[in-house]
N, C-alpha and C positions, 0 to 999 in steps of 0.2 A: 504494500500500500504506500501510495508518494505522501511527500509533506501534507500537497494541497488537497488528495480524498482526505486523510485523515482530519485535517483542519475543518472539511467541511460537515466530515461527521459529527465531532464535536461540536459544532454550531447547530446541529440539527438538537441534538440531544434538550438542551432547554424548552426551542420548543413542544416537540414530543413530551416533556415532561409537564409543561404547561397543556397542554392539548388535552390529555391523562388529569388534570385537576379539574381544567372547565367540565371533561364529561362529567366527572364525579359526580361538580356541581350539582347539572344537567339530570342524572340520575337520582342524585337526593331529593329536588325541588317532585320531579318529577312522583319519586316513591310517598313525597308528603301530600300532593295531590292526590294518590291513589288511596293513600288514608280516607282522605276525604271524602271519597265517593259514594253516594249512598248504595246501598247494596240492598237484592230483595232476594230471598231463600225461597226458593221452589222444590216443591217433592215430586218425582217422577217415577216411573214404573226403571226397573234395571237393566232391559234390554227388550226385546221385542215381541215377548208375550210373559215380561216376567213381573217381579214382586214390586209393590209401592215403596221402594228403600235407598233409590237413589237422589240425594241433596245436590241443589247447584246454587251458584251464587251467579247470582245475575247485575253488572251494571252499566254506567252509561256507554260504555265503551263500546260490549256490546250489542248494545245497541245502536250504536253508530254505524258499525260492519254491516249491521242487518240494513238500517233505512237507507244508508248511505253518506250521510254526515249528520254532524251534532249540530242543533237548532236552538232556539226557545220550545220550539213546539213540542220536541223530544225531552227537554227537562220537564215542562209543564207535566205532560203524559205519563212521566215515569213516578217523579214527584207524588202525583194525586194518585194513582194508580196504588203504589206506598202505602198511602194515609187509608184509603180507599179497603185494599188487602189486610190490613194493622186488622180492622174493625172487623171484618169476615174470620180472621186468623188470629188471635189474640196471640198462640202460642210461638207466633213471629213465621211458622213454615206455610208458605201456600203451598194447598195440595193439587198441581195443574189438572189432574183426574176429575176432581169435582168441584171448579169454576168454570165458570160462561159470564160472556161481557157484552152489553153494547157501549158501543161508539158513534162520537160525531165523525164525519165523512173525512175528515184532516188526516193526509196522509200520513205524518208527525204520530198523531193520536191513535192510529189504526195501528200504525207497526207495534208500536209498544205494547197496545193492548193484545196484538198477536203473539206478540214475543214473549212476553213475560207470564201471559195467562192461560199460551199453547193451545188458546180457543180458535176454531177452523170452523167455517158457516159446513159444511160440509159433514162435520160431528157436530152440527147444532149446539154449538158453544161461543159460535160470534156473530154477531150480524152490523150493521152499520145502522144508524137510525138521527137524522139531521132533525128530529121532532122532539130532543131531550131537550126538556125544559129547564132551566136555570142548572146545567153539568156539560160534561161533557162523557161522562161516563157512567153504565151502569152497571154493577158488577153483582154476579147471583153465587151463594155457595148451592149446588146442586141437589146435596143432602138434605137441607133443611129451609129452602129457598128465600134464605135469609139475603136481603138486597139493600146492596146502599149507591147511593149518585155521588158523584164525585163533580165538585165545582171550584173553579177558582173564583175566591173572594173578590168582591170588586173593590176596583180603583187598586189594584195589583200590579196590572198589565198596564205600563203605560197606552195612554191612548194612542200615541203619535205610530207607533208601533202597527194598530190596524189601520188608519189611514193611509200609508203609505203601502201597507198589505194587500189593501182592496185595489190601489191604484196597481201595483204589480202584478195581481192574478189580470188585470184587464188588460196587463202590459204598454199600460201607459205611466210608467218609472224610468224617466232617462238615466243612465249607466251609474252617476255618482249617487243618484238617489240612490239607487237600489244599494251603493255601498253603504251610504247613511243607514238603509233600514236593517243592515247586516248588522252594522255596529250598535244600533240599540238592542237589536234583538240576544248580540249576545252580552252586553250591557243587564239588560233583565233574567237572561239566563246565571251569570252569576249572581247578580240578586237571590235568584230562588237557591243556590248553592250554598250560600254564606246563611241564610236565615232558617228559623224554624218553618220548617212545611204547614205547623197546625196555623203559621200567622198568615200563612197565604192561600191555604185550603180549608172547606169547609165540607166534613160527610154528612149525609142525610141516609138514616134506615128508613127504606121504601115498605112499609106492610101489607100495600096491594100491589106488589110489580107485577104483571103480567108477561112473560118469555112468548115474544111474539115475530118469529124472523121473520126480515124482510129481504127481498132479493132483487137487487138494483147493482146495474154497473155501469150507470151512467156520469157517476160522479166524476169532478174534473181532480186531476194531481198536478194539486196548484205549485210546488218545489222544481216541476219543470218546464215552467212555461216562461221562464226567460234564461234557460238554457245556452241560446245561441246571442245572446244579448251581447253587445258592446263592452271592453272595458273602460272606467271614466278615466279620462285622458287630461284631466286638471292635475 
């Protein structure tokens, strides 16, 4: 090895050793977020015709893999969904075997209630229903048809938030808007991360829910209708 490789080895070494600390960093920050994460326990059958005895821990993450990216809408969902399950489940395990959900039509809202509650319209355990009054969710334990709505409190969601929403699903949000509404949405997203879920959600036990599927697939998925949209250029 000549003077100058070895001189230049030696130079690299600092940074490589710096490089080695920021990950660390990068990893601890990272590990104390994952603290953070709310997490929900679901119990499932242990393989494909077998016993109720398998636990998972479900969180935002993935959920994110599943819808496709982290939202407001995917915190909201999972959040209330949470509070929602707590009340059906006191003993903290949801048993996916015996809940069934409705949902509002929001693709956000749909996934999670899919994901987390393993209800399929097809085992009459989910159906969509834009007719839920003051929720957006309603969730049944199967055994005992005990049902609660799930809603976010109002004056929660900032307003500015659906205004610019509505303007977007019409696709009338020129490029920086839509970055504006990104950043408040994930603006209130951490909102609901940092605070108590019961300050922002509100569950109702329904004593007459009636399990009633509906079957529509005309609903629009409003997360990809500005897809091919412009980046803002300011």
């Amino acid at each position: 090895m000549t003077k100058n490789s070895l001189y230049a080895l030696l130079m690299l070494i600092p940074l490589f050793g710096c490089q080695s600390v920021a990950n660390k960093q990068v990893d601890k920050d990272r590990i104390v977020i994952e603290e953070k994460l709310p997490i929900i326990k679901v119990l499932d059958t242990d393989f494909s015709k077998g016993r109720l005895t398998l636990v998972h821990e479900i969180n935002l993450h993935d959920l994110e893999k599943f819808h496709g990216h982290l939202c407001d809408g995917l915190v909201v969902g999972f959040l209330g969904i949470q509070e929602g399950l707590e009340v059906l489940y006191p003993n903290g395990v949801i048993d996916r075997t015996n809940t069934r959900i409705v949902s509002k039509s929001s693709p956000c809202l749909t996934d999670v209630a899919i994901y987390v509650t393993g209800g399929r319209y097809q085992y009459n355990s989910f159906y969509v229903d834009d007719e839920i009054q003051n929720g957006f969710y309603i969730i049944q334990r199967k055994d005992n048809n005990e049902s609660v709505k799930v809603q976010l409190k109002k004056g929660v969601k900032p307003a500015q938030i659906d205004v610019l929403g509505g303007k977007a699903i019409l696709g009338d949000l020129p490029p920086c808007a839509l970055d504006t509404l990104k950043f408040l949405e994930d603006e209130f997203s951490k909102k609901l991360l940092s605070t108590n879920p019961k300050e922002n959600f509100s569950i109702t036990k329904l004593k007459d829910f009636k399990w009633n599927p509906i079957l529509k697939n005309t609903y629009i998925k409003t997360d990809i209708i500005n897809k091919n949209k412009s980046k803002c250029t300011k």
